[in-house]
Every structure is written in C-alpha cells, then in structure tokens.
N, C-alpha and C positions, 0 to 999 in steps of 0.2 A: 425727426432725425433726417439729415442730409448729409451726403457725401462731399469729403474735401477733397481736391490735389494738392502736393503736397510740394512746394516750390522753393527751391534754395539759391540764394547770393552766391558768384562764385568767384572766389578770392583772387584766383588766377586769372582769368579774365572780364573781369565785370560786369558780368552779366548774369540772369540770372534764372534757373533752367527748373524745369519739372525734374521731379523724381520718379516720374513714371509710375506712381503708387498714389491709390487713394487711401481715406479715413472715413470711417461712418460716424457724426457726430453729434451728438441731442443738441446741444448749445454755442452752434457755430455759426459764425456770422453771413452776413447777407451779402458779402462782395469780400474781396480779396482782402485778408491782413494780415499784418504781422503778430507771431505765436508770444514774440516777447510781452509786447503793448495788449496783447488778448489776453493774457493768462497773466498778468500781472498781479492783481488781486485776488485771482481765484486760483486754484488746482488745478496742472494743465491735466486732462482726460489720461489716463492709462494706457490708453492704446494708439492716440497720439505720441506719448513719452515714447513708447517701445518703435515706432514708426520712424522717428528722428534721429535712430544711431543708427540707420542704415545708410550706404555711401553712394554718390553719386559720381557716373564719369562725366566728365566735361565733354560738349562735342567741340569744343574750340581745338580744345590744347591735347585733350584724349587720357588726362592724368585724370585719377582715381581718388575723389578728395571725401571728408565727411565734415560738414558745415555745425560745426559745436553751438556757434552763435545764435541762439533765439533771436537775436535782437537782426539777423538775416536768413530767418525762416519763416514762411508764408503758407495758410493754407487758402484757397479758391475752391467755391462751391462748384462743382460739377454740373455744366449745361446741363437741362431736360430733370 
C-alpha cells in the first residue's frame, strides 16, 4: 500500500493544482496518472471515489470549483 496526492485540472485557469488531500492505495501506480486511463478497466477504489467529489479552490482565480472529469484527475505517489 502507498499513499496518493490527489491533483486536479483547472478549468478556469489551466493549470493544474493539488487538492491538499491524500489516498492510501493497494494498486496505485509508480508515478503520476491519470484516474480516467488507470481505472479504466478495473474498479476505481471506494475510497478514491469518495475523495473525488470533494472541491477544490483555485489559487489563481480564488473560485470554488469540483473537477467531475476523471479524464483531468490525477493521483501522485507521496515522496518518502
């Protein structure tokens, strides 16, 4: 098991920010990818799912957004 960050594409300004929140995960990858392309054939994790409809504010723009789209959501193994 290893922990992810959990990274999201931001619509508003292009860029693409931590959600401040990890994942502990049996079956996660070795470097940074995308949840769409990862979980495509398989079952995304349950506690991934539940992690995903939480909202992220932008530091850009300062709006309050929540990234629907797997296919611009990312999880990164936690240095150490």
């Amino acid at each position: 098991m290893a922990r992810y960050m959990i990274h999201v594409f931001c619509d508003e300004c292009a860029v693409t920010h931590s959600m401040g929140i990890s994942v502990v995960l049996i079956d996660g990858p070795p470097e940074k990818a995308c949840v769409a392309t990862l979980y495509a054939e398989k079952g995304m994790p349950p506690n991934l799912g539940i992690m995903l409809r939480n909202v992220v504010k932008c530091p850009k723009t300062g709006k309050i957004f929540q990234q629907t789209d797997n296919n611009k959501i990312y999880i990164a193994p936690t240095p150490g």
